[in-house]
C-alpha positions, 0 to 999 in steps of 0.5 A, spaced: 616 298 842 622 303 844 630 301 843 634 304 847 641 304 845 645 308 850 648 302 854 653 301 848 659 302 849 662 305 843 658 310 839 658 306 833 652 301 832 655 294 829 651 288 827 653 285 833 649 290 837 644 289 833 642 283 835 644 285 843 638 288 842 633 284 839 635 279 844 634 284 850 629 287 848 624 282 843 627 276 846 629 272 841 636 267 842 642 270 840 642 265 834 636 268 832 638 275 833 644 274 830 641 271 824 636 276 822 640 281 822 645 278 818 639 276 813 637 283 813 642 287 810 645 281 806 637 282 803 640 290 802 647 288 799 643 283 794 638 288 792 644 293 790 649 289 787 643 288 783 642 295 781 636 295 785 634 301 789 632 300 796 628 303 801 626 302 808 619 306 809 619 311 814 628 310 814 630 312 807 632 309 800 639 307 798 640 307 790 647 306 786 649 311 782 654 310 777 659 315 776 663 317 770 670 317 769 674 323 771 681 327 771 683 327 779 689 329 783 694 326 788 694 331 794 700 330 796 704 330 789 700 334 786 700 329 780 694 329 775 692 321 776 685 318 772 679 317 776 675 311 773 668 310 773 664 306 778 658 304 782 657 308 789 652 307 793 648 313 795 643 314 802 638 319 802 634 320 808 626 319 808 622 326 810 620 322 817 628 321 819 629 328 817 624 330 822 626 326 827 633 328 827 631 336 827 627 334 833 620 335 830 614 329 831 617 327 836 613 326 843 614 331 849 
């Protein structure tokens, strides 16, 4: 099954799109679209507040990765502020995207 997202209006794909297309293209209602989507990426938010990483075969993985404390600067003033440690979330490709995005595997 092949999605194709080109009616969109923006370049932007939201959840709301999302379920657009799982409505127009799997069939399901839009309560049901709507649901999924959002269940899948609270499943994604769950795992990383929890510090798990997540991967999504064939896509990639999103890990959180804590970064420590450090001196910083403010671009305007020029004035040394602190950067306090935080988590972040990190994505890294799967080798199968990064095929895709250069063009090679894919049907002629």
């Amino acid at each position: 099954m092949e999605f194709s997202i080109e009616s969109l209006e923006t370049p932007a794909l939201t959840k709301a799109h999302l379920a657009e297309l799982l409505f127009e293209q799997i069939g399901l209602n839009k309560r049901e679209s709507k649901d999924m989507i959002d269940a899948f990426f609270d499943l994604i938010s769950e795992g990383l507040v929890e510090g798990k990483d997540v991967k999504i075969s064939g896509f990639g993985n999103f890990q959180i990765r804590t970064k420590a404390p450090r001196p910083g600067r403010n671009p305007r003033t020029g004035e040394a502020i602190p950067i306090q440690a935080r988590r972040v979330v990190t994505f890294h490709a799967s080798h199968k995207l990064k095929d895709q995005i250069q063009g090679i595997g894919l049907p002629e």
